[in-house]
SEVO-713915 format. One record per residue: y, z, x of N, C-alpha, C, O, CB in turn. Coordinates in pm, whole numbers, padded with zeros to 5 digits, always signed. Each point is the difference from the previous one (the first is absolute). Glycine has a CB too. Example, Ala and Ser with C-alpha at 12.3 -4.5 7.8 and 13.67 -1.06 7.14 Angstrom:
% SEVO-713915
-00569+00780+01319+00119+00000-00089+00120+00000+00090-00002+00066+00104-00115+00059-00293+00222-00197+00154+00119+00006+00082+00109+00073-00077+00111+00017+00051-00174-00232+00067
END
This chain:
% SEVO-713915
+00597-00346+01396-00048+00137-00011+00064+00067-00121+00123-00003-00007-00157+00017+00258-00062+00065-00380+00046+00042-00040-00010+00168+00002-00069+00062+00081+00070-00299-00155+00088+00304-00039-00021+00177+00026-00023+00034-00155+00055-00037-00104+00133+00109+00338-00263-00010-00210-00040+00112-00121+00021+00145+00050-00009+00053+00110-00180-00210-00207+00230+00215-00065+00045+00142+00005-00161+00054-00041-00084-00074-00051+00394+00065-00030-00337+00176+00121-00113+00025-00041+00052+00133-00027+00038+00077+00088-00211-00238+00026+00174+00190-00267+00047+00149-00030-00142+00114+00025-00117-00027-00030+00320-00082-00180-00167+00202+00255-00149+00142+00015+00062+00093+00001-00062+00098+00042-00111-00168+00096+00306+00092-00174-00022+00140+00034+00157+00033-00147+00115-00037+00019-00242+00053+00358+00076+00063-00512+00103+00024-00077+00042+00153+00029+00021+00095-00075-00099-00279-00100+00079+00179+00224+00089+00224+00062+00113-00068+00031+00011-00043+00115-00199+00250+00055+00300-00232-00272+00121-00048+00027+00117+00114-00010-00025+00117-00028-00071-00346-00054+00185+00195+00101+00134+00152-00046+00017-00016-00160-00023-00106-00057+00220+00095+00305-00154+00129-00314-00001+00035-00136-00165-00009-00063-00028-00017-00118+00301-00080+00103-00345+00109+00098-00135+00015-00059-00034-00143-00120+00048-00113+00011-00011+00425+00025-00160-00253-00179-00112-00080-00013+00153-00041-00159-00019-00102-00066-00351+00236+00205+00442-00083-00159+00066-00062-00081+00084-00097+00032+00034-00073-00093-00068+00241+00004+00085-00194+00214+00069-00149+00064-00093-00065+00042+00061-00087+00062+00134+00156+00017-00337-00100-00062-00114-00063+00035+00068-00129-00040+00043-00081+00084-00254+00257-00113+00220-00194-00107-00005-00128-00096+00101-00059+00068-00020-00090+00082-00053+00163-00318+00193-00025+00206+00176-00025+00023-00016-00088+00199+00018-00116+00037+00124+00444-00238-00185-00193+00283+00006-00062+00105-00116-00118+00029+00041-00108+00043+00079+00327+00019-00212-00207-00078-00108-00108-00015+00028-00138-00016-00062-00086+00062-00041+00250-00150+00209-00192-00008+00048-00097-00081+00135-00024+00111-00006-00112+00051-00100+00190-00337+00201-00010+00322+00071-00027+00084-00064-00074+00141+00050-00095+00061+00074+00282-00190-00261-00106+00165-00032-00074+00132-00073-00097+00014-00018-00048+00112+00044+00208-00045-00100-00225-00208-00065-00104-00027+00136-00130-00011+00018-00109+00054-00250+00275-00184+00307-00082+00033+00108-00158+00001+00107-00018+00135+00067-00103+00002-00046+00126-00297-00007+00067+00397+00075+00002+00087-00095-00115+00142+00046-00078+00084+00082+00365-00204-00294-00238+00080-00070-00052+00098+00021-00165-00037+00025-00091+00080-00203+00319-00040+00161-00236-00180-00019-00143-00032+00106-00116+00029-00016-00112+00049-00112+00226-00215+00287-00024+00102+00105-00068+00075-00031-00034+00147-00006-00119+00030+00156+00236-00182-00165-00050+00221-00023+00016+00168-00098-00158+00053+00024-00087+00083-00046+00429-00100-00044-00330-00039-00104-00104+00064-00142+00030-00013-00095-00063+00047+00258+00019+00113-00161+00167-00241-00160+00027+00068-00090-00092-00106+00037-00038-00111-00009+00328+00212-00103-00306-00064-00116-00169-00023-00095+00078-00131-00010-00053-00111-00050-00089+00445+00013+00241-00308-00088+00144-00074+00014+00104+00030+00021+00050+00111-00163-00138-00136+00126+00153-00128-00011+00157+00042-00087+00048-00029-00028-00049-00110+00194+00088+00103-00272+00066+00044-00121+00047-00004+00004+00166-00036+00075+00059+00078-00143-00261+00094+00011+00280-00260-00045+00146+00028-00165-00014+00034-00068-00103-00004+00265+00226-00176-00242+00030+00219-00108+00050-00012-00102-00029-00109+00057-00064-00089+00074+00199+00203-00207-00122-00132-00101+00018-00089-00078+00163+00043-00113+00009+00049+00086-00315-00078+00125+00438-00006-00076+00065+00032+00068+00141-00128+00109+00008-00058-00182-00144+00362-00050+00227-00307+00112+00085-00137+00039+00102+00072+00097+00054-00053-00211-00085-00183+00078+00089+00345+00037+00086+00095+00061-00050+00127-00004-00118+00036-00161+00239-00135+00214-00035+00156+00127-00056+00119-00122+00015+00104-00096+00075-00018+00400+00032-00046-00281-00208+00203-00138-00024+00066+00105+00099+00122+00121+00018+00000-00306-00322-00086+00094+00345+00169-00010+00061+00090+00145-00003+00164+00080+00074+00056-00369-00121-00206+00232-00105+00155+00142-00058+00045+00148-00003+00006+00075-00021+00095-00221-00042-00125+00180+00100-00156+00104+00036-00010+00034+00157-00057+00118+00025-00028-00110-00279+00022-00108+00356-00011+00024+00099-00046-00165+00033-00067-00111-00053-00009+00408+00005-00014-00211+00198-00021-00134+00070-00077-00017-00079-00148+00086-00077-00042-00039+00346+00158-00186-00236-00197-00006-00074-00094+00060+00016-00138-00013-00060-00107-00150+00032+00241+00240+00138-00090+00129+00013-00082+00072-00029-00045+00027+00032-00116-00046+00019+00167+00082-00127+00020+00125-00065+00035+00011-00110-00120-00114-00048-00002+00100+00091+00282+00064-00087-00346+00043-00119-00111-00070-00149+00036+00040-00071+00093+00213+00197-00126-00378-00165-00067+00004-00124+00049-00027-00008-00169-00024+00083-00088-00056-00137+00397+00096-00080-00304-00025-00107-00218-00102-00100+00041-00039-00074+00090+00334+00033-00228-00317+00083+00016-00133-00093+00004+00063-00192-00009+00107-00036-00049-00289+00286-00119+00101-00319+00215+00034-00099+00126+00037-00118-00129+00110-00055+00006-00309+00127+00267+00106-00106-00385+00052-00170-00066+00133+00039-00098+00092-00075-00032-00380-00060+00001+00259+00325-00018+00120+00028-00081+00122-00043+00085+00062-00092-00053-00176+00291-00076+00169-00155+00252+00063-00005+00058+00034-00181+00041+00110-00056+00008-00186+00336+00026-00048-00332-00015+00096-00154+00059+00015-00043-00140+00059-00105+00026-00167+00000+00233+00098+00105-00402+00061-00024-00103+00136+00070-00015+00079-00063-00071-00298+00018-00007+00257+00149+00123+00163+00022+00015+00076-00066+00086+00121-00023-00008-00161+00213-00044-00072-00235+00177+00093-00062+00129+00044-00142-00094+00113-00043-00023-00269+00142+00303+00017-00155-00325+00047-00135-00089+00129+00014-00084+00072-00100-00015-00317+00046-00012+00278+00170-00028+00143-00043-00052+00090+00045+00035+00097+00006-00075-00159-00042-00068+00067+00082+00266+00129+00034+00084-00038-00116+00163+00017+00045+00113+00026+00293-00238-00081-00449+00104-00011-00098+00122+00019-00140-00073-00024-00008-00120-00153+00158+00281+00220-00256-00091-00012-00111-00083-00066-00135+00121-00024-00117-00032+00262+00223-00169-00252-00050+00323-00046-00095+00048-00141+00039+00116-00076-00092+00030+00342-00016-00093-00284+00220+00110-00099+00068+00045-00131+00010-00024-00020+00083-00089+00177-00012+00105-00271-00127+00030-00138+00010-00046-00037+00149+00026+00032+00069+00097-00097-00324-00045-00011+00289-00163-00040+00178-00031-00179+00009+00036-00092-00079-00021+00307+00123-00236-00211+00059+00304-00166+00018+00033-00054+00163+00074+00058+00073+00081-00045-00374-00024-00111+00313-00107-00046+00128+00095-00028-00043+00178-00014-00115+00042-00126+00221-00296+00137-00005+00321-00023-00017+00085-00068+00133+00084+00040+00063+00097+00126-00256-00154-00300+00204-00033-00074-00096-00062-00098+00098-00118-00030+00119+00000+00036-00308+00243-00032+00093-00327-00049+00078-00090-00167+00051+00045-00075-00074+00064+00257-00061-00246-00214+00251+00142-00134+00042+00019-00132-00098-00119-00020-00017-00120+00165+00299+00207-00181-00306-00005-00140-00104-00109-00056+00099-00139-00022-00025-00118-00117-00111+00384+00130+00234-00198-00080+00116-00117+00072+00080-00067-00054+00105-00034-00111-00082+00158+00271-00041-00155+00139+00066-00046-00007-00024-00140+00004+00089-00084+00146-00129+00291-00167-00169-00249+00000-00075-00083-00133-00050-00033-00074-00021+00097+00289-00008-00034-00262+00006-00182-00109-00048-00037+00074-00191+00026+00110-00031-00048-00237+00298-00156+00061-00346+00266+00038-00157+00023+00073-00048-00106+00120-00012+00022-00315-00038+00099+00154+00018-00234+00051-00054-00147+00095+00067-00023+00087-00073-00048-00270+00013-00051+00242+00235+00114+00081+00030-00050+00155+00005+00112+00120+00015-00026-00334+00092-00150+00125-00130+00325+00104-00042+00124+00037-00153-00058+00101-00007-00070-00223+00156+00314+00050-00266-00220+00082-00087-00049+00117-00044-00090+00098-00074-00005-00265+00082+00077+00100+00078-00138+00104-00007-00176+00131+00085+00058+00112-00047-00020-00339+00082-00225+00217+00048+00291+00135+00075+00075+00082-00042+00084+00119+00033-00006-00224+00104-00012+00038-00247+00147+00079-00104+00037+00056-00124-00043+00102-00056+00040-00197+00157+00069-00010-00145-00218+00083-00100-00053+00070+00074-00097+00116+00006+00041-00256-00202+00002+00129+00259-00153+00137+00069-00041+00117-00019+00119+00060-00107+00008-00205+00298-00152+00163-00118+00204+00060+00017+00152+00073-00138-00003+00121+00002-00023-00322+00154+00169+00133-00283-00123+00039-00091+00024+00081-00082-00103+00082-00085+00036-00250+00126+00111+00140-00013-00278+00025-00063-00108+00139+00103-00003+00104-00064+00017-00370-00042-00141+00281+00226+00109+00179+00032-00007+00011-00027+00121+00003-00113-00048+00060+00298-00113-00055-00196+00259+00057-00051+00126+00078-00119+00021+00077-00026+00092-00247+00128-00037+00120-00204-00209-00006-00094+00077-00057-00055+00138+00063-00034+00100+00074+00086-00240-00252-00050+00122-00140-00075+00129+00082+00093+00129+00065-00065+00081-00145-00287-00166+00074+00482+00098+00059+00030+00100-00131+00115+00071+00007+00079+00094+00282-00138-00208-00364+00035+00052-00148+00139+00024-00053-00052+00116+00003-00123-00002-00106+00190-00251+00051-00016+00359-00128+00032+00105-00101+00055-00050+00023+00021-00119+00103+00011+00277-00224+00002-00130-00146+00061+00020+00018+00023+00131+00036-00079+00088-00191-00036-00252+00124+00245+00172+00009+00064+00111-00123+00114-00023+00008+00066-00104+00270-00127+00149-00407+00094+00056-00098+00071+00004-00117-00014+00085-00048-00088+00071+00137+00105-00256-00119+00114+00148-00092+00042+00157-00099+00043-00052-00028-00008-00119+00182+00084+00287-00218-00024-00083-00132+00109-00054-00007+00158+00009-00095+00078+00002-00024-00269+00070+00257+00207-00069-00004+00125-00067-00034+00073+00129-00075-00045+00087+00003-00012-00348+00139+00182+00264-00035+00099+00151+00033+00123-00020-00027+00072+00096+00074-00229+00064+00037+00245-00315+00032+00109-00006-00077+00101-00065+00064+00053-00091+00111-00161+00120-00277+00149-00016-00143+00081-00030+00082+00126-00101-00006+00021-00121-00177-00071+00403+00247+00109-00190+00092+00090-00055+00086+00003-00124-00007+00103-00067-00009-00095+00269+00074-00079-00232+00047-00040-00113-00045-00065-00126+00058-00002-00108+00054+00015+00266-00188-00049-00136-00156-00079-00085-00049+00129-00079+00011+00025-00120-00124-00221+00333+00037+00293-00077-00048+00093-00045+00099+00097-00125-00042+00037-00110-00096-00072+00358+00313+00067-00177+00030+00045-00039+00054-00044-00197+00012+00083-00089-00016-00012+00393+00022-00207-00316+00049-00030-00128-00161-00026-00102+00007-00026-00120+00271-00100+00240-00411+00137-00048-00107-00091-00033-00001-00139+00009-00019-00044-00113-00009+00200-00007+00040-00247+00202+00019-00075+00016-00144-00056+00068-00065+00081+00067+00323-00015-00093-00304-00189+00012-00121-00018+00046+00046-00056+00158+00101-00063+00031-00238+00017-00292+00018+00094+00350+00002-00035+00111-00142-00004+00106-00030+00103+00061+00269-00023-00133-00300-00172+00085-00143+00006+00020+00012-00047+00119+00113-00040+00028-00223+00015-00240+00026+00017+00296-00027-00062+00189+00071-00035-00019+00073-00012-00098-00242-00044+00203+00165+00007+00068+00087-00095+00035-00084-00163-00044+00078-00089-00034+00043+00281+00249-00253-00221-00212+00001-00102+00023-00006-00040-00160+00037-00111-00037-00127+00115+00300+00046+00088-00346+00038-00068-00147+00119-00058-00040+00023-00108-00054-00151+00252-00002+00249+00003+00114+00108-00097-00030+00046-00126+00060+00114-00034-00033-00066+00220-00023-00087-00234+00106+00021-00138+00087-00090-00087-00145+00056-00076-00080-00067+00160+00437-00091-00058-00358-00065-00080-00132+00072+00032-00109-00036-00076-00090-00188+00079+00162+00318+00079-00115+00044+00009-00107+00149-00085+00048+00072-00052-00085-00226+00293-00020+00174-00244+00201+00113-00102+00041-00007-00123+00004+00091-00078-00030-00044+00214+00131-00159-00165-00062-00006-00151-00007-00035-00029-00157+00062-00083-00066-00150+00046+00335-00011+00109-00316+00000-00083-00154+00136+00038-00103-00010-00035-00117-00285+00051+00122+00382+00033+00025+00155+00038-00028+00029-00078+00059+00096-00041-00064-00052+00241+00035-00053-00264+00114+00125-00113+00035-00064-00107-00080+00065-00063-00083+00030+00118+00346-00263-00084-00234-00022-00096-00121+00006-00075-00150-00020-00109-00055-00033+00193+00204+00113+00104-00186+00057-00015-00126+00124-00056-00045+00028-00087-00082-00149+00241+00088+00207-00056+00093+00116-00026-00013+00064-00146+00013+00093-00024-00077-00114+00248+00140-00023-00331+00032-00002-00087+00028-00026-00115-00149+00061-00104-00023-00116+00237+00281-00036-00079-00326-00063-00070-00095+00094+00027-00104+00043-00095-00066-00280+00104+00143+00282+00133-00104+00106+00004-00092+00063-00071+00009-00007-00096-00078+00007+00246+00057+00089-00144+00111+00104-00071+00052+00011-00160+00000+00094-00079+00015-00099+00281+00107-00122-00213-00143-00059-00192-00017+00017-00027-00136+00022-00117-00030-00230+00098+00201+00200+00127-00282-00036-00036-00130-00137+00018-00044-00022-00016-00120+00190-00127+00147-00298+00184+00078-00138-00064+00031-00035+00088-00094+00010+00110+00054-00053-00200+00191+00003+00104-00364-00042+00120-00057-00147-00015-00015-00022+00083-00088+00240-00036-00027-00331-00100+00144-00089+00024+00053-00055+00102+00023+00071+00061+00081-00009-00200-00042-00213+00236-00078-00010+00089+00009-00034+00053+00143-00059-00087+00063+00033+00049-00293+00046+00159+00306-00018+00053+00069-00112+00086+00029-00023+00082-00089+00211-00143+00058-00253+00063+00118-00120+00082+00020-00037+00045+00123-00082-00083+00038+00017-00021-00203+00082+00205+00267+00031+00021+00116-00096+00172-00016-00036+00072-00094+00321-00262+00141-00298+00194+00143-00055+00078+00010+00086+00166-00074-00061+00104-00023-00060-00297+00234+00253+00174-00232+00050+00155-00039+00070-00033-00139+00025+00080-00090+00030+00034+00356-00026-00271-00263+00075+00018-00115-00049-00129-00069-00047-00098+00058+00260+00244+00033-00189-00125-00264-00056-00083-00076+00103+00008-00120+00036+00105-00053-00287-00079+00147+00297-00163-00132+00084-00051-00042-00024-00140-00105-00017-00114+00043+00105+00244+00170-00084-00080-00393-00065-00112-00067+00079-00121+00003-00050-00112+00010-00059+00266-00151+00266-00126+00132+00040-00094-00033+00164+00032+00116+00042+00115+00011-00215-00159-00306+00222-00040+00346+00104+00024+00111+00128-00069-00076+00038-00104+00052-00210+00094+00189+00247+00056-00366+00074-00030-00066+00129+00028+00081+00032+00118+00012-00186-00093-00208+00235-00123+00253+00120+00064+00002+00117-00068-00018+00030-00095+00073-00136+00222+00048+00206-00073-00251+00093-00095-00064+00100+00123-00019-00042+00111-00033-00116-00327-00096+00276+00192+00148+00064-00123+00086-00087-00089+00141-00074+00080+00056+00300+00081-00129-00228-00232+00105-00022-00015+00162+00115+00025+00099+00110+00007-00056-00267-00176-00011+00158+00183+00189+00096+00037+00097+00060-00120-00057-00033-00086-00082-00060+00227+00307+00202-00111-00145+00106-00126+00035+00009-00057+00120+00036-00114+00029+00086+00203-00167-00156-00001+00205-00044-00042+00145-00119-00133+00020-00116+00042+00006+00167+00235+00040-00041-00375-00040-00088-00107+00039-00034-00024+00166+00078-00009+00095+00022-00092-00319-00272+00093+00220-00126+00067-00069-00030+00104-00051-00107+00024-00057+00059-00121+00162+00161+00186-00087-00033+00143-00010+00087+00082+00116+00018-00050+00111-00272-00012-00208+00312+00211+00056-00003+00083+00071+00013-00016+00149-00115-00034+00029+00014+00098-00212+00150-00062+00264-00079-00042+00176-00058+00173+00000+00045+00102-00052+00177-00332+00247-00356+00199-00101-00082+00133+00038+00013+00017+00147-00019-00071+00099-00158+00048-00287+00218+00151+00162+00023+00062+00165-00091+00083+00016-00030+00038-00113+00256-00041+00138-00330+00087+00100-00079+00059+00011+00094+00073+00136+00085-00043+00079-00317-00105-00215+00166+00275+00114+00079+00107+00108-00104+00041+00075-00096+00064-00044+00279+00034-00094-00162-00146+00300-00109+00060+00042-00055-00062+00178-00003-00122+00017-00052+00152-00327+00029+00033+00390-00030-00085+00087-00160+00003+00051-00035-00044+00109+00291+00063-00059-00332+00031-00133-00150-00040+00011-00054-00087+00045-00002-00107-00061+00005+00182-00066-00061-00062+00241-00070-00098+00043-00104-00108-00063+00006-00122+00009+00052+00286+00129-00149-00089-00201-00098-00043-00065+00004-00041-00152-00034-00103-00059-00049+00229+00231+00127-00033-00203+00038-00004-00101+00110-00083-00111+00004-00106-00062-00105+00272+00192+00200-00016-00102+00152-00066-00044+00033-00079+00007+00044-00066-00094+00013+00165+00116-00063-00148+00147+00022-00141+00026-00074-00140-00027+00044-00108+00038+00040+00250+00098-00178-00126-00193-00094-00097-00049+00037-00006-00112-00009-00113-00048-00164+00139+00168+00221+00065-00200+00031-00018-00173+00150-00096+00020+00029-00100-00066-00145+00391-00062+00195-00231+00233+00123-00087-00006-00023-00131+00008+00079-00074-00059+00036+00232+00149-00253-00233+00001-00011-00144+00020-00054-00038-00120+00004-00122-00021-00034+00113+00260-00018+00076-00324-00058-00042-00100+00071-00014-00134-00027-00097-00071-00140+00180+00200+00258+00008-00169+00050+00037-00101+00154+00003-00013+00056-00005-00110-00264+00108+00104+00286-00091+00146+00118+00042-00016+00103-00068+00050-00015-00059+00107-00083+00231-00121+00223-00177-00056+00138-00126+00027+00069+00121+00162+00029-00050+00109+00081-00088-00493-00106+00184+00375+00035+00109+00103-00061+00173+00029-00086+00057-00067+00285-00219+00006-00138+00207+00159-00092+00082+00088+00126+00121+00032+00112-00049-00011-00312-00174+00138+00198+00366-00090+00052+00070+00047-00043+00029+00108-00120-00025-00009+00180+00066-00157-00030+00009+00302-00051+00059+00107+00103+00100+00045+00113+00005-00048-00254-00204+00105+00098+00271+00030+00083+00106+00055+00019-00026+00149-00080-00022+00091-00004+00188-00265+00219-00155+00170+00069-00072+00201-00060+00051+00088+00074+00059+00079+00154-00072-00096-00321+00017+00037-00080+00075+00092-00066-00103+00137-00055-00109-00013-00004+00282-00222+00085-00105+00357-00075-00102+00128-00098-00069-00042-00014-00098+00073+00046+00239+00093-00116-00139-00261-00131-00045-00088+00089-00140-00070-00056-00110+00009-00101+00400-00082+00246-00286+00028+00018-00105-00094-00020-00101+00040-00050-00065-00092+00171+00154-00001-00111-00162+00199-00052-00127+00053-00139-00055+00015-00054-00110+00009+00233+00162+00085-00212+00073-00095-00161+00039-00002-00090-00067-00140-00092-00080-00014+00172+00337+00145+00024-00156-00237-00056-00027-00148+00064-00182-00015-00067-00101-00026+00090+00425-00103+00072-00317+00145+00050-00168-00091-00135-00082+00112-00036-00107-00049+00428+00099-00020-00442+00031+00161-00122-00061+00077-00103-00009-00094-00047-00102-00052+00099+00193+00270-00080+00022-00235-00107+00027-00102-00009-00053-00145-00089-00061-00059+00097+00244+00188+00116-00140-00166-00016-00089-00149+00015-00186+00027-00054-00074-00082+00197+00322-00070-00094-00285+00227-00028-00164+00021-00146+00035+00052-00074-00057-00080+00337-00080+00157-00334+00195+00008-00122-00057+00014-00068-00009-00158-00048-00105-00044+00030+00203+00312+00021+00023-00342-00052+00021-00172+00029-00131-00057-00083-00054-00073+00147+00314+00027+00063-00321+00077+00101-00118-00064-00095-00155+00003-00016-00088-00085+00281+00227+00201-00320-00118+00037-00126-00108+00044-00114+00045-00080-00027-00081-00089+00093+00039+00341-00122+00119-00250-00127-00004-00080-00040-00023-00111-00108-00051-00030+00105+00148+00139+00124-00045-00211+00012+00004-00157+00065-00144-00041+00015-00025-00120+00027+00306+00106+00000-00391+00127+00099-00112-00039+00108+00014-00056+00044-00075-00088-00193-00018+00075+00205+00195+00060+00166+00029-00043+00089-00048+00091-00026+00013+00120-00021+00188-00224+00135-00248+00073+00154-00049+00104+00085+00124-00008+00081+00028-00088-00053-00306+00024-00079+00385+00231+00092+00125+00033+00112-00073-00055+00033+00063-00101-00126+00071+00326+00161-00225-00214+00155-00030-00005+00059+00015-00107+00122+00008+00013-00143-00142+00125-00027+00143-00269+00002-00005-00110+00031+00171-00031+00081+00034-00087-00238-00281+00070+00094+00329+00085-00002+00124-00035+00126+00081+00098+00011+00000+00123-00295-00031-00202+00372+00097-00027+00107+00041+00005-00020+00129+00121-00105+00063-00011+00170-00162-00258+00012+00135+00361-00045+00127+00088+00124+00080-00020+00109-00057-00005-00270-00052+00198+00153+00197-00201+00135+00155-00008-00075+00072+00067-00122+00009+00015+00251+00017-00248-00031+00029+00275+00014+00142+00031+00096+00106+00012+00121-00019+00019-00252-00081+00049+00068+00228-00080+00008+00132-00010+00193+00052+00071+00003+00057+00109-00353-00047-00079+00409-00022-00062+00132+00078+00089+00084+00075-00012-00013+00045-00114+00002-00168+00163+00122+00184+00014+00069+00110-00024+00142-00080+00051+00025-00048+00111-00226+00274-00081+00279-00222-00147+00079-00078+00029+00148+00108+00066+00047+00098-00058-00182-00302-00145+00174+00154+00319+00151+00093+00055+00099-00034-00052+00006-00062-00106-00055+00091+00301+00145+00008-00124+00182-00041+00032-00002-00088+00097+00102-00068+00001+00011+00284-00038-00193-00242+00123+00006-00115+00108+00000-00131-00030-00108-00047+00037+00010+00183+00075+00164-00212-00160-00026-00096-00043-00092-00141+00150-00091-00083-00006+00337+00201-00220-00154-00072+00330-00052-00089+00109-00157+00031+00072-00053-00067+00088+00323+00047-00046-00314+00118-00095-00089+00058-00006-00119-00070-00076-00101-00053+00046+00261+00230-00008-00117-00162-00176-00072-00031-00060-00031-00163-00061-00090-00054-00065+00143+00302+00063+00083-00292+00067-00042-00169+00045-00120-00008+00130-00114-00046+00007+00402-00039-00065-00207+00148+00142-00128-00075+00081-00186+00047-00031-00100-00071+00000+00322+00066+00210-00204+00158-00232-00171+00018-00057-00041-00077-00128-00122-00008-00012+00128+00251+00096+00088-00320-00214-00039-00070-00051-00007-00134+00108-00092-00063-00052+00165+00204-00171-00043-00195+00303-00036-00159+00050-00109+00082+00074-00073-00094+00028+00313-00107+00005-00285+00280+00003-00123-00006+00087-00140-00009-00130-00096-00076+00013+00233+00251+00236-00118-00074-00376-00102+00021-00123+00028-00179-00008-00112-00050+00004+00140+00363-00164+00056-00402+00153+00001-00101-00028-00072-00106+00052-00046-00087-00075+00206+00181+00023-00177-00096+00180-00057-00022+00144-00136-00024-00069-00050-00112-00009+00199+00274+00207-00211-00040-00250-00153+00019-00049-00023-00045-00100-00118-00005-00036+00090+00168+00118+00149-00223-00176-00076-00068-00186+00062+00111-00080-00024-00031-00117-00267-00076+00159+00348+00205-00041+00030+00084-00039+00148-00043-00063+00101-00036+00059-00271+00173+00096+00149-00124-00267+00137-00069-00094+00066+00076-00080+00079-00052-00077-00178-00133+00059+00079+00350+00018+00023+00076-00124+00045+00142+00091-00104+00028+00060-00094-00159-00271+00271+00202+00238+00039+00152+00034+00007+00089-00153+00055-00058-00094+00110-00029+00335-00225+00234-00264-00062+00012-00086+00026+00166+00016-00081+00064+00066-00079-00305-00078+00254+00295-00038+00017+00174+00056+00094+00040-00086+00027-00052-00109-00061+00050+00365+00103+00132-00184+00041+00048-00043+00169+00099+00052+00008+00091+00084-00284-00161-00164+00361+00025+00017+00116+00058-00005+00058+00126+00058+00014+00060-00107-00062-00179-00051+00080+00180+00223+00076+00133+00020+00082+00047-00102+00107-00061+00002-00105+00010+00209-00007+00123-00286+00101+00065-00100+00062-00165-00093+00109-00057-00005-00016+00329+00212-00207-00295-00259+00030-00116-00105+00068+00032-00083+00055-00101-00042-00217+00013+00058+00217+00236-00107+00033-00017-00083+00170+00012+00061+00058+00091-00060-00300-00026-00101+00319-00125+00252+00108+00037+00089+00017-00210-00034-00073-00075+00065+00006+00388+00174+00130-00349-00302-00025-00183-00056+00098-00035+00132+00034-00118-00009-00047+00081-00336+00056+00085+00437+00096-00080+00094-00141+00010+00083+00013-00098+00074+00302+00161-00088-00413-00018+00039-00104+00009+00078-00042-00188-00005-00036-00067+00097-00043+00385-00161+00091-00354-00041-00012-00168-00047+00062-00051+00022-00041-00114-00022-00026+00114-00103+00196-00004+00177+00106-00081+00058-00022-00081+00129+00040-00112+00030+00087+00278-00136-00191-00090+00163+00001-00044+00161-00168-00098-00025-00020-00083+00089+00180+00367+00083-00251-00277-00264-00066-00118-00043+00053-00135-00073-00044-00111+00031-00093+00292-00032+00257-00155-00123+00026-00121-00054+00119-00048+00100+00040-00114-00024-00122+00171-00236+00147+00012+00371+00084-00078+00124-00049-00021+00069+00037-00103+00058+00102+00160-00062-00256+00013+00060-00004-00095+00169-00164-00012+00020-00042-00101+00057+00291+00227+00099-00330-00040-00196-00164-00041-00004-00025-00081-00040-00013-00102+00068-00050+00240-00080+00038-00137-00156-00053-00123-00020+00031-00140+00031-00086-00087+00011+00046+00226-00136+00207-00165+00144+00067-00108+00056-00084-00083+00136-00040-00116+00001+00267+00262-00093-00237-00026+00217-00062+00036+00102-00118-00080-00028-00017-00111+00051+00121+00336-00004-00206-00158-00147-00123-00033-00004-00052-00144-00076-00108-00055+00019+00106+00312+00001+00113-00300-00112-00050-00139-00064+00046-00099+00093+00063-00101-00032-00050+00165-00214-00058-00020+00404+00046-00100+00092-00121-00006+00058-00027-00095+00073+00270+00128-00039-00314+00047-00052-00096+00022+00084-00200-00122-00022-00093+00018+00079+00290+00294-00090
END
């Protein structure tokens, strides 16, 4: 079992001028620790969940290019990026950038987008729901192809693409791994059997439900569920015995990844009680 940190929320103490300073402290404190990845938002306004839209958030690939040079062993990724945020060609090129200073340390991480509000508010395009799902899947098609070298022209129902140039290539071999956020039945979860190295879900009485669902998708499309990575969503305590045993039960289900978020991260002894006795705990599991 592994853990990922998931940063969302920058309203830290000393305000938007220690952003950088502490940021950098809790990325390299997480990494010492154990954590496997670290993830922000993909969002330019603070979502609802954690506050008004006020509140301090950075925009999402600038930011995991700082985590890249304050981490040295941590895979970096949104979680999750909005599909319509990025034009495809110019998302790829941002993750593999990503990956190339990382050293092959980038995810793809993305969804189809759900914040109407914030779209509206920066201009940001945001059309149905069911387009963006078509603008998701032929975005993952792309991206995928970047990521191959395939430069081959592109021609899709939203997006059209002469030539799919992308040099450097990742470093990551085949590419990038693609994560999709989401527990859609129909949908989401069909793009994951089709397209994606791993999956996010949210701990919910349902989750047994969905990892059902995406292996049935897994049968139809000829994918090996086993192959596809499962995380999920968590809030990590002070309990450590705690949070052993609810990781062996997520474990129980295929579930290989814990994926949240910190209490007062920028406090670095908050990481102590992960690089002593959790993760120890958990690479047993």
């Amino acid at each position: 079992m592994k853990i990922g940190l998931h940063i969302s929320n920058f309203t830290w103490p000393d305000g938007a001028p220690r952003i950088g300073s502490t940021l950098a402290g809790i990325a390299a404190a997480a990494d010492d620790a154990g954590f496997e990845r670290i993830s922000v938002m993909d969002h330019v306004w603070q979502i609802g969940v954690h506050g008004p839209p006020e509140l301090e958030m950075l925009e999402a690939y600038t930011t995991l290019g700082f985590l890249a040079a304050h981490t040295h062993r941590a895979k970096l990724l949104t979680l999750v990026t909005g599909v319509t945020y990025r034009d495809p060609g110019l998302l790829a090129k941002a993750v593999t950038t990503l990956d190339v200073l990382s050293g092959g340390r980038a995810i793809l991480g993305i969804g189809a987008a759900w914040n109407a509000e914030e779209s509206a508010g920066l201009g940001l395009r945001f059309p149905p729901t069911a387009e963006r799902f078509e603008r998701l899947e032929e975005t993952l098609r792309i991206c995928r192809q970047m990521f191959d070298g395939d430069e081959t022209a592109f021609a899709g129902k939203h997006y059209r693409l002469d030539r799919l140039l992308n040099s450097p290539l990742p470093l990551s071999r085949p590419g990038p791994p693609i994560l999709i956020g989401g527990g859609g039945e129909k949908k989401t979860l069909l793009l994951v059997a089709k397209y994606a190295d791993a999956c996010n879900l949210f701990p919910t009485p349902e989750l047994q439900h969905k990892l059902d669902v995406l292996k049935r998708h897994c049968d139809t499309v000829g994918r090996d569920y086993a192959e596809i990575e499962k995380t999920v969503l968590y809030r990590f305590t002070d309990d450590v015995s705690e949070m052993v045993e609810e990781a062996r039960r997520f474990a129980a289900m295929g579930i290989s990844v814990l994926h949240g978020g910190v209490r007062e991260p920028w406090e670095s002894r908050r990481f102590e009680i992960f690089r002593d006795e959790l993760v120890p705990a958990l690479e047993a599991l």
